[in-house]
N, C-alpha and C positions, 0 to 999 in steps of 0.2 A: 504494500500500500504506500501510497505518497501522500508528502504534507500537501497541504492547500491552505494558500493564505487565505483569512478572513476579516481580516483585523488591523489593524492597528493598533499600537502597545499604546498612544496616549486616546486611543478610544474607550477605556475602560480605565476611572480611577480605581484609587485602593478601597475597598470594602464597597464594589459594585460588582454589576454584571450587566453583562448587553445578550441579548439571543441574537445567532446569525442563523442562516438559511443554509444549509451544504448539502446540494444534490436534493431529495427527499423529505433530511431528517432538520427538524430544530434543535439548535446547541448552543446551551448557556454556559456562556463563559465567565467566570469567575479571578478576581484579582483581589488576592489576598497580600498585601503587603508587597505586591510588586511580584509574588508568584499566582502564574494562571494555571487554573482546573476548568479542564470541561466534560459536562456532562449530557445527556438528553434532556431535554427541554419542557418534561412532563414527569407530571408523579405517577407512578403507576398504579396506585389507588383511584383516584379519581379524573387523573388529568390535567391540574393542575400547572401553568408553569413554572416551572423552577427558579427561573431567570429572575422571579418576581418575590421568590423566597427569603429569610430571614439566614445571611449568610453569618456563620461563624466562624472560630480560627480555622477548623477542622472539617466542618461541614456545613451544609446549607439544610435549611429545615421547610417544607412547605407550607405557603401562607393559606391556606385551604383548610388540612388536618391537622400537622402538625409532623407528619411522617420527617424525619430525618436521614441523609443520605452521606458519609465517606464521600469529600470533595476528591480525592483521589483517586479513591477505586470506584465510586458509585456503590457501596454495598448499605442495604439498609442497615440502620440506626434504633429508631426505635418509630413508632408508631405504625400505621398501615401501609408499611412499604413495600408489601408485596416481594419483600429478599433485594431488592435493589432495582438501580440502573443503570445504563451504559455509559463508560466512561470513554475518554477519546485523550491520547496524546498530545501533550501543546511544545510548541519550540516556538523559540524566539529567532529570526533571521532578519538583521538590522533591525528597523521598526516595523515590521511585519509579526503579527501572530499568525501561527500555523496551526492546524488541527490535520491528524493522521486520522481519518475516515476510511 
């Protein structure tokens, strides 16, 4: 698989997220202190975006249920999170963010 830029590094301050579009799938990106995570763009409880969630050091929580998600791996947390969801590789190339899809 190849990276694909989506982004821009000063598109996303520290403790936001933007959702981008890649091919099909929606993916929220996350800047945590200047390192990015990206996940699917939906809680798999309900639906929910993510993008729109309560981010923390370590994870992002759903503003919907409350389901909690591993900003790293996507693995649930705690609440109805259905065991998780998909996480996606980020690099930095100049000011370019990439996501491995």
């Amino acid at each position: 698989m190849t990276f694909i830029a989506v982004a821009k590094l000063n598109d996303i301050e520290p403790g936001k997220s933007v959702c981008v579009q890649v091919e099909k799938k929606r993916i929220a990106i996350f800047n945590v202190d200047g390192k990015f995570y990206a996940l699917d763009d939906y809680c798999p409880h309900k639906g929910a975006p993510m993008s729109t969630g309560y981010l923390g050091v370590t994870d992002v929580t759903c503003s919907w249920h409350g389901a909690s998600f591993d900003l790293a791996t996507g693995k649930g947390l705690a609440g109805p999170c259905a065991g998780g969801i998909a996480s996606y590789p980020v690099r930095i190339t100049g000011d370019d963010l990439e996501l491995q899809v």
